[in-house]
N, C-alpha and C positions, 0 to 999 in steps of 0.2 A: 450298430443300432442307430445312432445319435449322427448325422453328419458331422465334419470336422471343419470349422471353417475359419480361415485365415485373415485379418484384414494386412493388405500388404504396408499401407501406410504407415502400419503402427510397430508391424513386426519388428524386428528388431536381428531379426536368424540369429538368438544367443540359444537358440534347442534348450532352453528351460523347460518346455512342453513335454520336448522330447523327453527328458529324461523321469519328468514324473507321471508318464501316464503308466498306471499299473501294469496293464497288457501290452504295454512298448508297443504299440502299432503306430506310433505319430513319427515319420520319418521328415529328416532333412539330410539331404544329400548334397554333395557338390556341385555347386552350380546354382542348385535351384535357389529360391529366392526366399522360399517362404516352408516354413512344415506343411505337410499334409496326411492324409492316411489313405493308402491304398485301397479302392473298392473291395477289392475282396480279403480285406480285414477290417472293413466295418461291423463286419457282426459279432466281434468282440469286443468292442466298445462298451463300457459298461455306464455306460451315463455317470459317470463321478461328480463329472465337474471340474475335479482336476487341476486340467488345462487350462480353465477360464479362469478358476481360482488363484492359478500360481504364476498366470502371465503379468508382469507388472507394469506392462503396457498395453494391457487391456484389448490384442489383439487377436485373441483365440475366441472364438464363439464355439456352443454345440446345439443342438436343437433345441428350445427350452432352456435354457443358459446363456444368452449375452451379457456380457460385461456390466453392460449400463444397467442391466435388471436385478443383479446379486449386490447383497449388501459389503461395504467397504471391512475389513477385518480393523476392530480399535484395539491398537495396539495399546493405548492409554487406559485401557478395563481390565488391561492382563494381571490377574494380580500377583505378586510373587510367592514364591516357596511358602514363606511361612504363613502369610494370607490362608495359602492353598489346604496347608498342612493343620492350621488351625481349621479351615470349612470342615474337612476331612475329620480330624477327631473330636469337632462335635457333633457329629451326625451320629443323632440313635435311634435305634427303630424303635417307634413307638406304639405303645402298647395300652393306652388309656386314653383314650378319644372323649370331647366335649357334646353335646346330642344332636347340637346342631350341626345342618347337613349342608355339605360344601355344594355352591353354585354349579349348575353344568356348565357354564363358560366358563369356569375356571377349571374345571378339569378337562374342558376341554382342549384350555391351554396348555395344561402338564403335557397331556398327551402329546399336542403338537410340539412341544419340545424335543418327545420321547423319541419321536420316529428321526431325529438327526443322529441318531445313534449309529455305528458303523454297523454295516450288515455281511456276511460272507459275497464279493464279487457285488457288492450293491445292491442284492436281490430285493430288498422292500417285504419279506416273504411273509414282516410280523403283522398281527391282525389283533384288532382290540375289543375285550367284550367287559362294556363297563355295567356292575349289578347294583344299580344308585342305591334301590331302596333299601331301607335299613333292616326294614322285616324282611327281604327278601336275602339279607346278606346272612340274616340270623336263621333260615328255614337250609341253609346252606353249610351253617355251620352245625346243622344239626344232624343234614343229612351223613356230615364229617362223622360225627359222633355215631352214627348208627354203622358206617363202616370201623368203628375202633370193635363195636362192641362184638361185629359181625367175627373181626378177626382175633379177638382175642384166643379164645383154645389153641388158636394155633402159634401163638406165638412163646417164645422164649421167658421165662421169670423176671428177665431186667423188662424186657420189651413191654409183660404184661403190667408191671407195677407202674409205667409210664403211664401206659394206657391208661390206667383204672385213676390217674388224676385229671387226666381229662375228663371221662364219663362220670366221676360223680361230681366234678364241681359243674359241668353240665345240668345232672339230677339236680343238682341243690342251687342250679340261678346263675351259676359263671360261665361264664362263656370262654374258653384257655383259645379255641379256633381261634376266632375271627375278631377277639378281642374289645365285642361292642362296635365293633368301627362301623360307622355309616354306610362305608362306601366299600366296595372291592373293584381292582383291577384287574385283568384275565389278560396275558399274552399269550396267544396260542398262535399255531402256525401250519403248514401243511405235515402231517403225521409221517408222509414218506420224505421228506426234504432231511436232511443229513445238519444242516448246520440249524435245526429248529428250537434247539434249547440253547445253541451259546448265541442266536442272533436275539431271542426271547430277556435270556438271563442279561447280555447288554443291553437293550433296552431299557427293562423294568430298574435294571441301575441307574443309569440317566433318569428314568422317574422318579426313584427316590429323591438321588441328589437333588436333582429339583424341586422338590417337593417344596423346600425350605423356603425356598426365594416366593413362594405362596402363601408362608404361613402355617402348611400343611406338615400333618406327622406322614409316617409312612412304614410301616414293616413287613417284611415279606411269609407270606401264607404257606407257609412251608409242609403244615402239616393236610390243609385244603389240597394243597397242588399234588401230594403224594397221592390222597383219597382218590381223587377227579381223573388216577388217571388207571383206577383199578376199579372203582365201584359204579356198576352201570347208574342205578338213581340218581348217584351227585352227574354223570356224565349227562341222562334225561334234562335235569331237572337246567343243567347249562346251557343246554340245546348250541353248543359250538356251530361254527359255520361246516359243510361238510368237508369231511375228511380231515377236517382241522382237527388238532392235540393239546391239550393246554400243558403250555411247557414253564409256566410260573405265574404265580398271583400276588397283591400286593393292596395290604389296605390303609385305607387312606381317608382320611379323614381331619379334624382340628384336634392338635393337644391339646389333652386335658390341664397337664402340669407342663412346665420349661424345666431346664437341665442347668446348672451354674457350674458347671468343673467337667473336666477333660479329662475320662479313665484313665486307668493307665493300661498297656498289652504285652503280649509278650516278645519278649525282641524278636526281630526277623534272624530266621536261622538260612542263611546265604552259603554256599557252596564256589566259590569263584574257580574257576578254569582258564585255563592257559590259553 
């Protein structure tokens, strides 16, 4: 895709490039002076970045990727394990939202975080449909409701007694969907693409996370995202891009309350192998 381009000044021939380009097409051979990649494996180039990223003599460019244009990695923000581990176990999804509605340049921001998410081969394939308005997030979570009640007959005694706590605390004013939240997130993607729910599902993780460093709650629409992708009206009423599938949602909005202690879960059951 991306040309490969060398500065010789800088290079170094220590094949660092070489060895971390995903699809190994950046060769250095004996003799020669500098890496490069063979024209006809350029078309497996997957624009990473990679190369420019991990050269530390800043002598690998790709098209849209010079060295001088990408930001430096601060090693000094990295925080350690138990930083990490504490972010990590206080993250909750949140489930009670404030009325006021969060800025479009700030979600605009989350999002622009979102999409540095890893993708299968770098494909970029996720797409985002954000439903600002609050009445429009609640005519959604209704249309949820009217698929619970559509399927109820058919389903199982546990399944239906689930169900029937969402539809009446619906009837009677609560909303169990979409939790009040202001705002909904839609990651959807091409419906015949093969990696479209686990390029989706990472994403809207990195949104979550993020979510925090905003200020923002976040939980995922678990029961929206099953409806949306069986019941033609919530599909209408989404008007997705075409051909697009919604492969997970996520609402977002300002907590209502803060959290002060760190659950506890249940150990990791680990299987090690030889």
């Amino acid at each position: 895709m991306s040309p490969f381009v060398v500065d010789p000044a800088r290079c170094k021939g220590d094949g660092i490039c070489v060895d971390e380009c995903p699809t190994r097409i950046i060769e250095l051979k004996p003799g020669d002076p500098t890496p490069h990649v063979p024209a006809e494996a350029e078309e497996f180039c997957r624009n990473c970045g990679h190369c420019v990223a991990v050269c530390p003599h800043g002598a690998a460019s790709i098209t849209g990727m010079a060295p001088e244009q990408l930001p430096r990695v601060r090693l000094d923000w990295r925080p350690g394990p138990e930083q990490i581990t504490h972010f990590l176990r206080a993250r909750r999804s949140i489930r009670t939202y404030a009325p006021q509605a969060v800025e479009r340049e700030t979600l605009a921001k989350l999002i622009d975080v979102a999409r540095f998410a890893p993708s299968a081969s770098n494909r970029h394939a996720v797409r985002w449909v954000v439903i600002y308005e609050a009445t429009e997030v609640r005519r959604l979570a209704g249309l949820t409701v009217d698929w619970m009640r559509a399927g109820l007959p058919s389903q199982p005694a546990a399944a239906q007694r689930n169900a029937l706590r969402f539809i009446k605390g619906w009837d009677s004013g609560l909303d169990m969907v979409c939790r009040g939240a202001p705002h909904l997130v839609i990651a959807c993607a091409p419906a015949s693409y093969p990696w479209a729910a686990t390029d989706c599902a990472i994403a809207l993780t990195y949104l979550e996370l993020a979510a925090t460093s905003f200020e923002l709650g976040a939980c995922w629409a678990g029961i929206l995202t099953n409806a949306a992708r069986q019941w033609a009206p919530l599909q209408d009423a989404l008007a997705l891009p075409t051909e697009h599938a919604v492969c997970g949602a996520m609402l977002i909005g300002y907590p209502r309350h803060r959290y002060y202690r760190l659950p506890s879960r249940n150990e990791a059951q680990i299987t090690w192998r030889a």
